[in-house]
ZAKOL-664141 format. One line per 3 residues: number of its first residue (from 1); their letters; for each residue x, y, z of N, C-alpha, C, O, CB. Coordinates in steps of 0.05 Angstrom, whole numbers. Glycine has a CB too. Example, Ala and Ser with C-alpha at 12.3 -4.5 7.8 and 13.67 -1.06 7.14 Angstrom:
# ZAKOL-664141
1) AS) 264:-114:156:246:-90:156:264:-66:156:285:-66:169:226:-89:181; 257:-45:142:273:-21:143:258:1:157:268:23:161:282:-12:114 .
This chain:
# ZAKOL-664141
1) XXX) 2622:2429:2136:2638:2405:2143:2643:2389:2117:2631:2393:2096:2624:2388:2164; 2663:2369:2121:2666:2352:2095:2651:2331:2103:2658:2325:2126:2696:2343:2084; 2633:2317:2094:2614:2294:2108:2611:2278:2082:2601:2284:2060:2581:2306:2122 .
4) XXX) 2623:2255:2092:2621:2230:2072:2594:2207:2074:2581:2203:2095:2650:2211:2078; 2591:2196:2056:2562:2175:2059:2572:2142:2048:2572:2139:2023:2531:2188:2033; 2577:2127:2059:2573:2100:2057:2551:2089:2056:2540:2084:2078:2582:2090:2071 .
7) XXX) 2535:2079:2027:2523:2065:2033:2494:2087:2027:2480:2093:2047:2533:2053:2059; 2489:2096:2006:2472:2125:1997:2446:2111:1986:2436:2115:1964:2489:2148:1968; 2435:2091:2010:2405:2084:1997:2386:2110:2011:2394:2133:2018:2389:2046:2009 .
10) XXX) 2350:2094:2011:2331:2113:2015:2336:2128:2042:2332:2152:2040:2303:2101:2015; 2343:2121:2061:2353:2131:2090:2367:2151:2083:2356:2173:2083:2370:2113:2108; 2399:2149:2074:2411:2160:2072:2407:2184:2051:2409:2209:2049:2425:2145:2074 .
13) XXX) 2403:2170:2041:2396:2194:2018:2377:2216:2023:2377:2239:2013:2384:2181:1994; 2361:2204:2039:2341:2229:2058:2352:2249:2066:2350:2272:2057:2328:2221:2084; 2374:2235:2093:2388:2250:2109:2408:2268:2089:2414:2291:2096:2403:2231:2131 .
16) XXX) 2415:2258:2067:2440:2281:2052:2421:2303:2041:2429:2327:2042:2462:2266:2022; 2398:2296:2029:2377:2323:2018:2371:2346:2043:2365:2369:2039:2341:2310:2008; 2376:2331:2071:2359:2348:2093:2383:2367:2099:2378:2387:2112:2346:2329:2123 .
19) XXX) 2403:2363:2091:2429:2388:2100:2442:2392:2075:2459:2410:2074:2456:2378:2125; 2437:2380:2055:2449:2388:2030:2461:2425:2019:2480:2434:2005:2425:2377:2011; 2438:2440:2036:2447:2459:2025:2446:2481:2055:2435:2502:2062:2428:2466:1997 .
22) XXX) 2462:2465:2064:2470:2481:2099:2509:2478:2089:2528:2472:2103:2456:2448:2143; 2508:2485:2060:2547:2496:2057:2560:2472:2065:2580:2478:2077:2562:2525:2082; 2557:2438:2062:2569:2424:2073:2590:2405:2046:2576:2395:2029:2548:2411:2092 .
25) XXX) 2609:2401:2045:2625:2390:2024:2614:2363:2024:2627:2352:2041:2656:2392:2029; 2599:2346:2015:2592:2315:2012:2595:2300:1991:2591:2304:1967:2570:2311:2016; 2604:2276:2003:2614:2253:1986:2603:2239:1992:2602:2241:2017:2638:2244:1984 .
28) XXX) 2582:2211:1979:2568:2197:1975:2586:2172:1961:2602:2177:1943:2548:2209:1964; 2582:2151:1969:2595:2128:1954:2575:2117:1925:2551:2121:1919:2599:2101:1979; 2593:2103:1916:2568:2088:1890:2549:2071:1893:2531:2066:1877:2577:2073:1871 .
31) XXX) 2557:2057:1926:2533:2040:1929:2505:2052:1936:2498:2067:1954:2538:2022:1948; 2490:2038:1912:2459:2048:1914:2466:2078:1892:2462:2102:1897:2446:2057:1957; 2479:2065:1864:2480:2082:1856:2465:2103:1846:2475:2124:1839:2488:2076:1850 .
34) XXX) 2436:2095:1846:2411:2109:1829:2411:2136:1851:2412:2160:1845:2374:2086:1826; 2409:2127:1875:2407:2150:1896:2428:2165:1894:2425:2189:1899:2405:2142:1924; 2456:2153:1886:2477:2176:1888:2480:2190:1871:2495:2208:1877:2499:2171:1892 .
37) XXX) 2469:2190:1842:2469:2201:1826:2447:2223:1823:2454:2244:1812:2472:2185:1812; 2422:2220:1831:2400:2235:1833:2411:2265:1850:2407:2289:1845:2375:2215:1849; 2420:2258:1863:2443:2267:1890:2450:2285:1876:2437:2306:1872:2469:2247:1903 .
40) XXX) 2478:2277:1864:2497:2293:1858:2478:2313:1840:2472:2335:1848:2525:2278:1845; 2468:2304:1817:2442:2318:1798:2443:2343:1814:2454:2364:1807:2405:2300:1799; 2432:2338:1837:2409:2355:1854:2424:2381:1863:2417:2405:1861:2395:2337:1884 .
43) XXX) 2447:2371:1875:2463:2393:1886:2492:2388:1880:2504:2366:1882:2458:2398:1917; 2503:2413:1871:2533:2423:1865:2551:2410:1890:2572:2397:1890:2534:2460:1865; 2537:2417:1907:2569:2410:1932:2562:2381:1938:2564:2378:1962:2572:2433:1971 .
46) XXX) 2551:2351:1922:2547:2335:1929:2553:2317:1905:2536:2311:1888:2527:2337:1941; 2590:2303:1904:2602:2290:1889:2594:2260:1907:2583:2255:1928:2634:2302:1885; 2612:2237:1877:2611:2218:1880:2640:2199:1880:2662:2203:1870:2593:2216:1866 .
49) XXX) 2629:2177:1897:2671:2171:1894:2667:2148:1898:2643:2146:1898:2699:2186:1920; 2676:2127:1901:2694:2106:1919:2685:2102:1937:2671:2121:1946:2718:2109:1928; 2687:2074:1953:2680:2078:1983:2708:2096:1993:2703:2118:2003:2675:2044:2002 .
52) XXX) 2741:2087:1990:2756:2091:2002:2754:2130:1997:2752:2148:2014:2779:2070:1995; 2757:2133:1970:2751:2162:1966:2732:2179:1973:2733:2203:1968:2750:2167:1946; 2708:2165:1988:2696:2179:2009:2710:2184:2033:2710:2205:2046:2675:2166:2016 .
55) XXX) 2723:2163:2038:2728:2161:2069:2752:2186:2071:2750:2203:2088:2740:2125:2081; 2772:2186:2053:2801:2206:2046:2785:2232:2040:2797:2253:2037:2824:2194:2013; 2759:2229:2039:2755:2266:2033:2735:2265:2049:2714:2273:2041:2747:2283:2000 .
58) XXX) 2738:2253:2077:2720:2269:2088:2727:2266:2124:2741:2248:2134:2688:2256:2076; 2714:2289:2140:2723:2287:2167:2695:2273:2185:2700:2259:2205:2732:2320:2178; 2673:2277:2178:2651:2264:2190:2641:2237:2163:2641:2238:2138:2624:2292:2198 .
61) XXX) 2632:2213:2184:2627:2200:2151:2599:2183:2174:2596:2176:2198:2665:2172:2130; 2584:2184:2151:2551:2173:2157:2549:2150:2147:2551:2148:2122:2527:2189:2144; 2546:2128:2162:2546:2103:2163:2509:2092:2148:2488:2089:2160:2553:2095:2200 .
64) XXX) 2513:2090:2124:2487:2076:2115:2483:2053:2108:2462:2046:2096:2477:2086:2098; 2499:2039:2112:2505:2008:2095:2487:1989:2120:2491:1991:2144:2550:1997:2092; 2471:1972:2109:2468:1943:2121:2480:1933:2148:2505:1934:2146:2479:1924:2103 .
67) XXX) 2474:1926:2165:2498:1910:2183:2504:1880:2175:2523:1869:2185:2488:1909:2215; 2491:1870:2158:2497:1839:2141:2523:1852:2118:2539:1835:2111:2460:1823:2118; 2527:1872:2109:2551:1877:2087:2573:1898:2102:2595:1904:2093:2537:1894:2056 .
70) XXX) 2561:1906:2127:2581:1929:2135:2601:1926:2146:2612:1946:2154:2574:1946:2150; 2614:1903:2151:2638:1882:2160:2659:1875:2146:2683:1873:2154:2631:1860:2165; 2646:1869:2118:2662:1869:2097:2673:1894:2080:2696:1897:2071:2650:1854:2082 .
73) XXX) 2657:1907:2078:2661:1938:2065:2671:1950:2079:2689:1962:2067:2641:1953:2058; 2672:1957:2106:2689:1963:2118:2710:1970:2132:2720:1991:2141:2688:1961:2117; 2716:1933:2127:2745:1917:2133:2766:1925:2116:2790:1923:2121:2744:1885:2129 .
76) XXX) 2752:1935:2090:2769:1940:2070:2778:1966:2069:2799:1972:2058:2759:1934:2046; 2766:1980:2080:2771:2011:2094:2800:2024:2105:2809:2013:2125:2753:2012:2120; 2813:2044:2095:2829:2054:2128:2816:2086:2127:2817:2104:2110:2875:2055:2129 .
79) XXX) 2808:2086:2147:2803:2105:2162:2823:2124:2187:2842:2116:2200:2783:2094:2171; 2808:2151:2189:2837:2171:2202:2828:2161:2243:2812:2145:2252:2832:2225:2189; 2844:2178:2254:2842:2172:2276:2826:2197:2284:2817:2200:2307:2867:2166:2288 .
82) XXX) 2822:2218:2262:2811:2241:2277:2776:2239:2263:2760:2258:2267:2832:2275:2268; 2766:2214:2246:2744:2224:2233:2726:2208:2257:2728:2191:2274:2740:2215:2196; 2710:2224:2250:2683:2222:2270:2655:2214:2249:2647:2226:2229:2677:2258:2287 .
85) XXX) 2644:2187:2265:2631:2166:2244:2604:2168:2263:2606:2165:2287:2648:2129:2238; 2584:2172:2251:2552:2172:2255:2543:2147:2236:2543:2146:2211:2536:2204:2243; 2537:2131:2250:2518:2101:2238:2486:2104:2243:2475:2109:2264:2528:2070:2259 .
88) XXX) 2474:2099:2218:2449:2085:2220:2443:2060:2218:2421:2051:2212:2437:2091:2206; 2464:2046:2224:2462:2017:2219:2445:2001:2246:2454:1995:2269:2496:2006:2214; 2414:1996:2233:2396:1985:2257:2406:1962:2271:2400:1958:2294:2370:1978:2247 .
91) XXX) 2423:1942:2254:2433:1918:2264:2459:1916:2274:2475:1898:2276:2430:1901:2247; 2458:1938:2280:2495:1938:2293:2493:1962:2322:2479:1981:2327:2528:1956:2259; 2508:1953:2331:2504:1966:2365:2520:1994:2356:2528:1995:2332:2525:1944:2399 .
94) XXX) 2523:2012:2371:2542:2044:2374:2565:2018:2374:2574:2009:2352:2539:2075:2412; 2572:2010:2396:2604:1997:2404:2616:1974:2378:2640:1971:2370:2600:1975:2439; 2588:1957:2368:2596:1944:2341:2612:1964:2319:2635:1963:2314:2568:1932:2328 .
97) XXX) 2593:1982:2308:2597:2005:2293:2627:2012:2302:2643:2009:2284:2574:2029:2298; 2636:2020:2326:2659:2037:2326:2682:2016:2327:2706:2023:2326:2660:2058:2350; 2672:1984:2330:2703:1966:2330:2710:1971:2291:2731:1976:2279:2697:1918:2343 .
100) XXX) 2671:1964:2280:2688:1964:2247:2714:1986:2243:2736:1981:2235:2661:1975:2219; 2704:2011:2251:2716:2044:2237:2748:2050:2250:2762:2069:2245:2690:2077:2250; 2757:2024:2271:2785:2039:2275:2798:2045:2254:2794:2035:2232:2804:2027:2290 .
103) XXX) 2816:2063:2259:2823:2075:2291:2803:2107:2284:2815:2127:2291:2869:2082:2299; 2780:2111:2275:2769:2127:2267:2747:2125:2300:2750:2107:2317:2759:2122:2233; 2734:2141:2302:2707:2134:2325:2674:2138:2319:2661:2158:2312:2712:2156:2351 .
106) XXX) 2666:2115:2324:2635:2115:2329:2619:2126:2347:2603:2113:2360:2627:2095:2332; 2625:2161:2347:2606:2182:2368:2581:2169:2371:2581:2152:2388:2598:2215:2354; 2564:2172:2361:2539:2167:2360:2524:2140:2333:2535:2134:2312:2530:2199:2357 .
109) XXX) 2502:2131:2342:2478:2123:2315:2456:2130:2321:2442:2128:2342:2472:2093:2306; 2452:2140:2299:2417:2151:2303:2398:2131:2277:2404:2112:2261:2413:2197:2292; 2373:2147:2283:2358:2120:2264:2334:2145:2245:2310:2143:2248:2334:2086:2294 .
112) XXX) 2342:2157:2236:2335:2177:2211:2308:2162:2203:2307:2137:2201:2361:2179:2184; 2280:2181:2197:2259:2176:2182:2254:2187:2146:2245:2210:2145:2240:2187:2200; 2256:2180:2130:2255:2184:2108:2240:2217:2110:2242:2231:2090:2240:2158:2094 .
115) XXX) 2231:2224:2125:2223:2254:2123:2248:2275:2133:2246:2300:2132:2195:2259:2143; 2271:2260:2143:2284:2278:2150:2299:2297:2128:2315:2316:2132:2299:2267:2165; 2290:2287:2108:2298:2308:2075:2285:2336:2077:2297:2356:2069:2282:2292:2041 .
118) XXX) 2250:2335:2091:2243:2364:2093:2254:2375:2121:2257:2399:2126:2209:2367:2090; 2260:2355:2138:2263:2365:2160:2239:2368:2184:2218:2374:2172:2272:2388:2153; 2236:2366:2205:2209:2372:2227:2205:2343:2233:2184:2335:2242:2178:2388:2213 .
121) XXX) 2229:2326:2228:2223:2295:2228:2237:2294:2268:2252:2312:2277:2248:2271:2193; 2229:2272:2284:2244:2264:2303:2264:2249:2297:2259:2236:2276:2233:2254:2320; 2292:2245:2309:2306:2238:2308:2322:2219:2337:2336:2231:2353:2314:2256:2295 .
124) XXX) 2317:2193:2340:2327:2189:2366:2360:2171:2358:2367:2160:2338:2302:2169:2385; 2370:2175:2380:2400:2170:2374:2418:2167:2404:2413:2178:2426:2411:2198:2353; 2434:2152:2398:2452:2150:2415:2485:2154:2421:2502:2148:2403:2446:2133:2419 .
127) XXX) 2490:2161:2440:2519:2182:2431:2528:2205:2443:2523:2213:2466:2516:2195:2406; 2545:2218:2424:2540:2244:2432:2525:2257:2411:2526:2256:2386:2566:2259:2438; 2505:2270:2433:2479:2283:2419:2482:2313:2408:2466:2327:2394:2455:2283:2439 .
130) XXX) 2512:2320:2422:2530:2343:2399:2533:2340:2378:2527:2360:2364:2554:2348:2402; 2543:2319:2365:2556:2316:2345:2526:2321:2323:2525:2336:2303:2576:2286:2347; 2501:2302:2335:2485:2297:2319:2469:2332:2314:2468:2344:2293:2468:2271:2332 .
133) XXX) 2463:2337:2331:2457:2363:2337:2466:2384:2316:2453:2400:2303:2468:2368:2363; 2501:2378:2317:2510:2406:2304:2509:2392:2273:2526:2406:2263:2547:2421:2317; 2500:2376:2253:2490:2366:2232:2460:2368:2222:2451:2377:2201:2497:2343:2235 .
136) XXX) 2446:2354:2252:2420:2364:2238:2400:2372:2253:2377:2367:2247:2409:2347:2222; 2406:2383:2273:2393:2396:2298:2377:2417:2290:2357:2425:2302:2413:2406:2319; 2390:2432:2258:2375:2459:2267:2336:2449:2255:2317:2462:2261:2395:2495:2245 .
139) XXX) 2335:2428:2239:2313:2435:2229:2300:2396:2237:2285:2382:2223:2316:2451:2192; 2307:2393:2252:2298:2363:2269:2297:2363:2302:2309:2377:2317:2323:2339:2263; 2281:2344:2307:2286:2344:2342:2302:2319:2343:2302:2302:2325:2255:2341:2365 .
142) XXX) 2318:2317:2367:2334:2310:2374:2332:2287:2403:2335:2299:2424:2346:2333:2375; 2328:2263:2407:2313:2252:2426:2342:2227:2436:2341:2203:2428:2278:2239:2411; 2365:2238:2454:2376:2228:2464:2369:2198:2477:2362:2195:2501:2380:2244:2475 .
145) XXX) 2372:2177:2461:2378:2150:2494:2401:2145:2497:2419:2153:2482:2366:2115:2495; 2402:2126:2524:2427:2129:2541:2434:2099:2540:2448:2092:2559:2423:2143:2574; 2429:2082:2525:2443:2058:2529:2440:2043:2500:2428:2058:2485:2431:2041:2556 .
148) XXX) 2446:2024:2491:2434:2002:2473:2413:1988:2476:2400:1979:2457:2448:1984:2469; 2405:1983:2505:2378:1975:2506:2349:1988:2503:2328:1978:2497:2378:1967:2525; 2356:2016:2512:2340:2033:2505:2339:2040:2473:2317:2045:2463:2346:2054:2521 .
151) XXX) 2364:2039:2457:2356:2046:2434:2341:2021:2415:2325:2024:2397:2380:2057:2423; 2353:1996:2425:2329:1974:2426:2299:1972:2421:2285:1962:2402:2328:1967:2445; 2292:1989:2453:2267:1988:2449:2250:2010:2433:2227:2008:2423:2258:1986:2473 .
154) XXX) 2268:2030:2432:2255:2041:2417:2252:2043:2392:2237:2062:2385:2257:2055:2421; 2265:2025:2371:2272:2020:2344:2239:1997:2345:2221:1998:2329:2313:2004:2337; 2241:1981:2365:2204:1970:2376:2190:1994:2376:2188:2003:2353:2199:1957:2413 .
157) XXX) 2180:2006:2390:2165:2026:2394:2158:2039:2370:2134:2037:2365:2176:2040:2410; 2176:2057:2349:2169:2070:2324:2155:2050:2309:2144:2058:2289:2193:2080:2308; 2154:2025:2314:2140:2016:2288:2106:2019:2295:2087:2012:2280:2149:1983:2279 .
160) XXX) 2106:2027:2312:2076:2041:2318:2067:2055:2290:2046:2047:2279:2077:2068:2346; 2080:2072:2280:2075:2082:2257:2063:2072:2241:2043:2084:2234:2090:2088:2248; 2069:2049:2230:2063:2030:2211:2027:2026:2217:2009:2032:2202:2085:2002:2216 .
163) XXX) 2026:2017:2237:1997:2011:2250:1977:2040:2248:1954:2040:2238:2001:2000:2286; 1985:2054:2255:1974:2079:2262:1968:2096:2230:1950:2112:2226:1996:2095:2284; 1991:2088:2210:1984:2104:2177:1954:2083:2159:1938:2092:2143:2026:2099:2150 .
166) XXX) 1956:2052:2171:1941:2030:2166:1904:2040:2170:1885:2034:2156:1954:2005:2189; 1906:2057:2195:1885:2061:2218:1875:2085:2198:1852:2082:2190:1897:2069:2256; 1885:2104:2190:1887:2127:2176:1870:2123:2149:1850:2137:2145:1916:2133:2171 .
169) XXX) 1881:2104:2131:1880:2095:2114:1856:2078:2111:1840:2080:2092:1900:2088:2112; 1854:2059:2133:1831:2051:2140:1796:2065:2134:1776:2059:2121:1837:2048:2165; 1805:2086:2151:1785:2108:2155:1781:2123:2135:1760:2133:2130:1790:2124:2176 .
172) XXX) 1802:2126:2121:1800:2149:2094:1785:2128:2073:1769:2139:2058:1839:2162:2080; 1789:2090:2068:1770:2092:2055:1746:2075:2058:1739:2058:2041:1778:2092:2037; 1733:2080:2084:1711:2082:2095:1697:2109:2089:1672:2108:2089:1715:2077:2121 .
175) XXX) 1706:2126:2086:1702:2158:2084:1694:2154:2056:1674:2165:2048:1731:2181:2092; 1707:2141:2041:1707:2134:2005:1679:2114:2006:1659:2125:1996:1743:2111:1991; 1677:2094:2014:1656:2083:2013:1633:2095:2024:1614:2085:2012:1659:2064:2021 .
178) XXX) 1624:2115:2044:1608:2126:2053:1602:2152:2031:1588:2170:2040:1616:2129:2080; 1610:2152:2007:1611:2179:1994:1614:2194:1989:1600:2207:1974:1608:2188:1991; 1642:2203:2003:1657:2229:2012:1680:2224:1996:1682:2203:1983:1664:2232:2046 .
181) XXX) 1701:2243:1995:1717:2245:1973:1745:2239:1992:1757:2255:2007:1713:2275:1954; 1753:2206:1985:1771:2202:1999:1802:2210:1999:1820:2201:2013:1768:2184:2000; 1803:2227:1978:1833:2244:1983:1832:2260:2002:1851:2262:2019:1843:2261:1962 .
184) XXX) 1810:2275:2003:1801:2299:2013:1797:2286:2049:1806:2301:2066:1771:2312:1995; 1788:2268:2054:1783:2252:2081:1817:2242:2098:1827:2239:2120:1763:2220:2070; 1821:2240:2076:1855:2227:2089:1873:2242:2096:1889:2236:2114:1874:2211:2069 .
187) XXX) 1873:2277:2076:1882:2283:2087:1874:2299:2112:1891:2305:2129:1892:2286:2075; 1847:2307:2115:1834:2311:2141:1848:2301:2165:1859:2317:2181:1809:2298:2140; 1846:2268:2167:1855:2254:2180:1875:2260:2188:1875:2271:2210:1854:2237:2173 .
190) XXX) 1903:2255:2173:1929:2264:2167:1931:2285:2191:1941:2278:2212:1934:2276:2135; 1921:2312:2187:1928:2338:2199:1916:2329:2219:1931:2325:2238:1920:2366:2188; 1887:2321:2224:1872:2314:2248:1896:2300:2275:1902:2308:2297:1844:2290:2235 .
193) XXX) 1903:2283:2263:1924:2263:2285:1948:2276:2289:1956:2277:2313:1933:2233:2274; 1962:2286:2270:1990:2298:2280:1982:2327:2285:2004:2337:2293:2016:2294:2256; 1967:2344:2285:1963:2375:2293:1961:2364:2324:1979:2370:2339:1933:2395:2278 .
196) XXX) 1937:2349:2333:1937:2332:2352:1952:2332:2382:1947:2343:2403:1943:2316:2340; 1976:2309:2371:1989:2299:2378:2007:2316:2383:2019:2317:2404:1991:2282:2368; 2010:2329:2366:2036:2347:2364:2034:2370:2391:2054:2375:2405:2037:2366:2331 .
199) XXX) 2010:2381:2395:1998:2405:2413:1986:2386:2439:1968:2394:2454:1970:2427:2395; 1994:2370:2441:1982:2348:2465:1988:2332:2472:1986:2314:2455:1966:2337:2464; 2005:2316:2507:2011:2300:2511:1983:2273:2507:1958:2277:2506:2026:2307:2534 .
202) XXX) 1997:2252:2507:1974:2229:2495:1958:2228:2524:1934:2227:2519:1990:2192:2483; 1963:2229:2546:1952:2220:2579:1921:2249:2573:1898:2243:2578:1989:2230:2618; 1926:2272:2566:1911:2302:2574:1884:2295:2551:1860:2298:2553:1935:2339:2563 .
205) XXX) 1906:2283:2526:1885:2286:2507:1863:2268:2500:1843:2274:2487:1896:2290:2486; 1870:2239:2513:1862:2221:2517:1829:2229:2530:1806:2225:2523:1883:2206:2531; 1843:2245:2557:1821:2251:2566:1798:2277:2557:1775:2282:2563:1831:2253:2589 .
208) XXX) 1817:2287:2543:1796:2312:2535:1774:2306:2517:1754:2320:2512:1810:2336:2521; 1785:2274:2502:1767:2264:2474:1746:2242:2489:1734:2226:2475:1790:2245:2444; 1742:2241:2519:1731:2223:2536:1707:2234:2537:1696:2222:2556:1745:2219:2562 .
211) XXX) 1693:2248:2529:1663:2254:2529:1637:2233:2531:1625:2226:2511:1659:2266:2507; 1632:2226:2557:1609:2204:2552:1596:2210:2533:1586:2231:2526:1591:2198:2571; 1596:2185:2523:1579:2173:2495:1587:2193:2472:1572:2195:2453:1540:2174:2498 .
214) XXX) 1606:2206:2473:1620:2214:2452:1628:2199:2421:1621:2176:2417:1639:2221:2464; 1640:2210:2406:1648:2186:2378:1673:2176:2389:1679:2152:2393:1655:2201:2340; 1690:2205:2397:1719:2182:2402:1719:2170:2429:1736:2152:2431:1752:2199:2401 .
217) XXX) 1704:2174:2449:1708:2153:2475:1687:2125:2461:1688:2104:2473:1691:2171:2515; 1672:2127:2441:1654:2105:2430:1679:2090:2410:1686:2070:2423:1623:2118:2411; 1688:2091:2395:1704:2086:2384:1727:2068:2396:1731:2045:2389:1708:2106:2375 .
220) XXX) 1747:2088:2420:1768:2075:2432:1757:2051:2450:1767:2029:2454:1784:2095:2448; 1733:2063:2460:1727:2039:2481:1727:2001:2464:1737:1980:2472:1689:2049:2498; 1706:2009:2433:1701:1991:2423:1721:1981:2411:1716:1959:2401:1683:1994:2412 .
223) XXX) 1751:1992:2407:1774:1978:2396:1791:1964:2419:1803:1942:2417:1791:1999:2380; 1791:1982:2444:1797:1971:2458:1790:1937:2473:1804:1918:2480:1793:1990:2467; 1759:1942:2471:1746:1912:2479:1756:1898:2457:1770:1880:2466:1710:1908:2480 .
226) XXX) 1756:1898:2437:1760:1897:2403:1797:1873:2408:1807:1855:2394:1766:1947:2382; 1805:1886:2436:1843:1886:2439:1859:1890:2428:1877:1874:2423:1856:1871:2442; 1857:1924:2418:1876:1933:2402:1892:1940:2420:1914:1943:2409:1870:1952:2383 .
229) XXX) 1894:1945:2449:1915:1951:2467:1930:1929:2470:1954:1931:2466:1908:1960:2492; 1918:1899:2479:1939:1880:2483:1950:1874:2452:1975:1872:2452:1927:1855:2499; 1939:1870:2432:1950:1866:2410:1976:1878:2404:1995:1865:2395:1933:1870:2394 .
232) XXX) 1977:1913:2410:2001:1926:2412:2024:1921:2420:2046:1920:2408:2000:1941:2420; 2013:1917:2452:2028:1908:2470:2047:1882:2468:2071:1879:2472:2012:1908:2487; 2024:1861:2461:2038:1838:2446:2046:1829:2430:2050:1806:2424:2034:1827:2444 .
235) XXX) 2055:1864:2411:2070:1858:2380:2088:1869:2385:2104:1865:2367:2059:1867:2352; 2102:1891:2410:2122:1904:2421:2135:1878:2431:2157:1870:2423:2114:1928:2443; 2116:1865:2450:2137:1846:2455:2153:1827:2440:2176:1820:2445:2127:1833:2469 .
238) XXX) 2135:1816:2416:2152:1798:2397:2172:1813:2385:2192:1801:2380:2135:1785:2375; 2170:1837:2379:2188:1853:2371:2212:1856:2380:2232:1861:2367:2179:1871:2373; 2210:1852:2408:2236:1860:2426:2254:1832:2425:2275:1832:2437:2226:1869:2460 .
């Protein structure tokens, strides 16, 4: 495909390494030029242009810009009636996104994790989950929602992450202070939680690590009293 980039910071720039060399013609704009240049460096079929000379050489174009600057940049835009526009823009709705891009259309936005450069990253999005699919389906999962409110909450929800690498980290250097070699502990950890998770819904495994007087039913119970559940719960909500 010819696939253009507006807007080529760390996001984006992820997402162009993760298909870079799936034969795709890409154009990257200058904004955030350090990334677009590393870029082009990196791979042959990945030039640099203009915003407008992105947009004229390309049929799919990936929305990476701000929603505080993406109104103006834009505005200044013309776009075709046949290109088909994928936004990551967290602060702008699918329907915001597609009034900026007439008479061009806003299929889908998805919300890309900086790992989607190796690929094996989730990807949730809203749209058509074709479009996203036939870009970067083959080496990502693909996690359809069906409205703006749902993609809402779930832009809440991922920041679980944040808490959960903290928890990790935590432990790895507790592992350091107890004497143990805390590179070596973290990444223990690391594989420990996502091998996990990955081979286990959270409800099965919950229970399988429930061993009276076990470490991890000793542990959850004491974070729990501790209120790391309502705390969650009540940082989802401010969130929302």
């Amino acid at each position: 495909m010819r696939i253009g980039v507006l807007g080529c910071g760390t996001i984006a720039s992820a997402a162009v390494r993760g298909i870079a060399q799936d034969g795709h013609v890409i154009t990257v704009s200058r904004r955030s030029e350090e990334h677009a240049t590393a870029l082009a460096n990196c791979y042959a079929n990945v030039a640099i242009a203009e915003n407008q000379a992105v947009v004229d050489a390309s049929d799919v174009i990936l929305l990476g810009l701000t929603a505080e600057v993406a109104q103006d940049v834009l505005g200044a835009l013309t776009f075709r009636e046949d290109q088909r526009i994928i936004s990551f823009m967290a602060g702008a709705t699918l329907s915001q996104a597609d009034a900026m891009v007439k008479p061009a259309h806003a299929v889908a936005m998805m919300m890309p994790f900086p790992a989607i450069a190796q690929g094996g990253t989730p990807i949730m999005m809203q749209g058509d989950a074709d479009h996203v699919r036939e870009i970067f389906g083959a080496r990502n999962s693909i996690f359809p929602l069906r409205s703006a409110e749902e993609m809402a909450a779930y832009l809440c929800a991922q920041a679980v992450l944040s808490p959960v690498a903290r928890m990790i980290d935590d432990a790895a250097n507790w592992l350091g202070a107890a004497g143990a070699d805390r590179a070596q502990g973290e990444a223990f950890l690391r594989a420990l939680v996502t091998s996990s998770l990955a081979k286990s819904e959270c409800g099965p495994l919950i229970e399988a690590l429930n061993t009276p007087g076990g470490y991890n039913q000793r542990l959850r119970q004491h974070m729990e009293t501790q209120g790391m559940s309502a705390a969650l719960i009540s940082g989802l909500d401010d969130l929302s």
